[in-house]
Each structure stands twice: as structure tokens, then as C-alpha cells.
C-alpha positions as CSV (number, residue, x, y, z in Angstrom):
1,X,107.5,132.2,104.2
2,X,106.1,129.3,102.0
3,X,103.0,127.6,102.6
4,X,101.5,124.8,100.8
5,X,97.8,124.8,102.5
6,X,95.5,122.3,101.4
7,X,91.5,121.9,102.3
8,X,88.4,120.1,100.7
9,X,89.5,116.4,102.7
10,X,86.1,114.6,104.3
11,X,84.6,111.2,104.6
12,X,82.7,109.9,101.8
13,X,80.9,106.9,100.7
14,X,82.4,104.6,98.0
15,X,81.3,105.7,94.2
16,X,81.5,109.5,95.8
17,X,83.4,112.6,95.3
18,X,85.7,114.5,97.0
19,X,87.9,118.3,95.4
20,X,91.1,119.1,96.9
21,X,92.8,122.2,97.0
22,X,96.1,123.6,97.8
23,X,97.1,127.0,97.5
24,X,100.6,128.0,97.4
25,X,101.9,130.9,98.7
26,X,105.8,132.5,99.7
27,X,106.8,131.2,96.1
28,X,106.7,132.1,92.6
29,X,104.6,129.2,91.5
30,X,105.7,129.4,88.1
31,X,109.0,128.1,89.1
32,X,107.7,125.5,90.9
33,X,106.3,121.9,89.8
34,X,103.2,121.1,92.1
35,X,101.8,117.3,92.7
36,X,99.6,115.5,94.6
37,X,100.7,112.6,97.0
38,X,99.1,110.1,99.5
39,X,100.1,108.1,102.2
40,X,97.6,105.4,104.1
41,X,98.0,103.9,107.3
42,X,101.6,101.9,107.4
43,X,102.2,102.7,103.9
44,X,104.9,104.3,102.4
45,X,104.1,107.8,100.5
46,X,103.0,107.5,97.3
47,X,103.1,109.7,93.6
48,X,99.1,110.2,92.6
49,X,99.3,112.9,90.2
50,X,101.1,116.2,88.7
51,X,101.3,118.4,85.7
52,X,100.2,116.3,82.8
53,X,100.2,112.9,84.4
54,X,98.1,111.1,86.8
55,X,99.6,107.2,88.4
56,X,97.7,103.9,86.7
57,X,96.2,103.5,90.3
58,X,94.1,106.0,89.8
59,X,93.6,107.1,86.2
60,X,90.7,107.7,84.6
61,X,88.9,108.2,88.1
62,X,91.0,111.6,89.7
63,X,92.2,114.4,87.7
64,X,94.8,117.0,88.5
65,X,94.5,120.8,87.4
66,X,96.0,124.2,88.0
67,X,94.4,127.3,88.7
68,X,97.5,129.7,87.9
69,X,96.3,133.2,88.8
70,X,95.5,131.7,92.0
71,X,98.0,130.1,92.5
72,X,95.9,127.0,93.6
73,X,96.7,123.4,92.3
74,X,93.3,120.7,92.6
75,X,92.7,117.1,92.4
76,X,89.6,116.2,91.4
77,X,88.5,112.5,92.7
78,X,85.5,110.8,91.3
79,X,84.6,107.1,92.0
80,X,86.5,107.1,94.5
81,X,87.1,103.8,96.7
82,X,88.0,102.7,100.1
83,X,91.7,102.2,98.7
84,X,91.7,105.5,98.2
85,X,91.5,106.8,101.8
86,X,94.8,108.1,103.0
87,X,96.3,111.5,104.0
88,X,96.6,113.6,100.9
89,X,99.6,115.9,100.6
90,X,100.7,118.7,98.4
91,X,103.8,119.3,97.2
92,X,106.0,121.7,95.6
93,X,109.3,120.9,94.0
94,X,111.6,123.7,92.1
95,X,112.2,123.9,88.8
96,X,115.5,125.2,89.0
97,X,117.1,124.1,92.3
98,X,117.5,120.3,92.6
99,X,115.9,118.7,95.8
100,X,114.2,121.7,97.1
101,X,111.1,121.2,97.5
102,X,108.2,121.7,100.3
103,X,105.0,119.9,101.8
104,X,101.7,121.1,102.7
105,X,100.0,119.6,106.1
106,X,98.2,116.9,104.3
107,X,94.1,116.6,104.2
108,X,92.6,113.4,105.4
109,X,90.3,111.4,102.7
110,X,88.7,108.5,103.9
111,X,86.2,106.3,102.1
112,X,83.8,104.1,103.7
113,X,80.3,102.7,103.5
């Protein structure tokens, strides 16, 4: 069974810091491309970052890694500002089979003074 779990969500204060986590498990995370999405209130789901690339809405501020032996993907969010609160999800999408992909729960970020 494949789960995408992801922790390290809070509340914290504009300028502040948050890491999040997902580990992956039930896959071969080698064949698998893990990113990092984000959906606010009424908004639609949105790309943040991945292998090798992070979106101009955040650059320079979060940064994405991959922990491989633990099969554990991060995103690492610094300056972080209220724009940035929103529901942070995981996701996995195969390599090698088109379309089939899966979703963690989400962890809720939320920045406010």
C-alpha cells in the first residue's frame, strides 16, 4: 500500500521558517518523480516545487531536496509570507506509467502576524 505522509506544517509569523517532510512508502521511489504542491482557501492547486526546479512565486525563498535512503522528499521554506499559507501536499508521479500518480494528506502552513 502507498503512502505519501507528510509532517512539519505549523503557524508561523511572517519572515519565519517552516521544514516539510514527506516520506514515501509502498513504492520504489526511484521510479517515482516527487513534488511539492499547495492549495489556499478557494484557490485552485498549485505547482511549488520538484526535482531541480522550484515556481518564480517562490524562488529564492523555499528549496526542495531529497533524502533518498529515506526515502523522504523536504521543502525547506524561509521568509516565508502570509501568501504562502495554504495546505501543502505531496505528490508522487511515475516515471514510467503515464498519469499514475498519488497524494499525501496535505500539512497546513499558515502565516500570520
Amino acid at each position: 500500500q502507498v503512502r505519501l505522509a507528510e509532517s512539519g506544517g505549523g503557524s508561523v509569523q511572517p519572515g519565519g521558517s517552516l521544514r516539510l517532510s514527506c516520506a514515501a512508502s509502498g513504492l520504489l521511489f526511484s521510479n517515482y518523480r516527487m513534488s511539492w504542491y499547495r492549495q489556499a482557501p478557494g484557490q485552485e492547486r498549485e505547482l511549488v516545487a520538484g526535482n531541480g526546479f522550484t515556481t518564480s512565486s517562490i524562488q529564492g525563498r523555499f528549496t526542495f531536496s531529497t533524502d533518498n535512503a529515506e526515502n523522504t522528499v523536504y521543502l525547506q521554506m524561509n521568509s516565508l509570507k502570509p501568501e504562502d499559507t495554504a495546505v501543502y501536499y505531496c505528490k508522487a508521479e511515475s516515471r514510467l506509467i503515464a498519469g499514475h500518480e498519488y497524494w499525501g494528506q496535505g500539512t497546513q502552513v499558515t502565516v500570520s502576524s
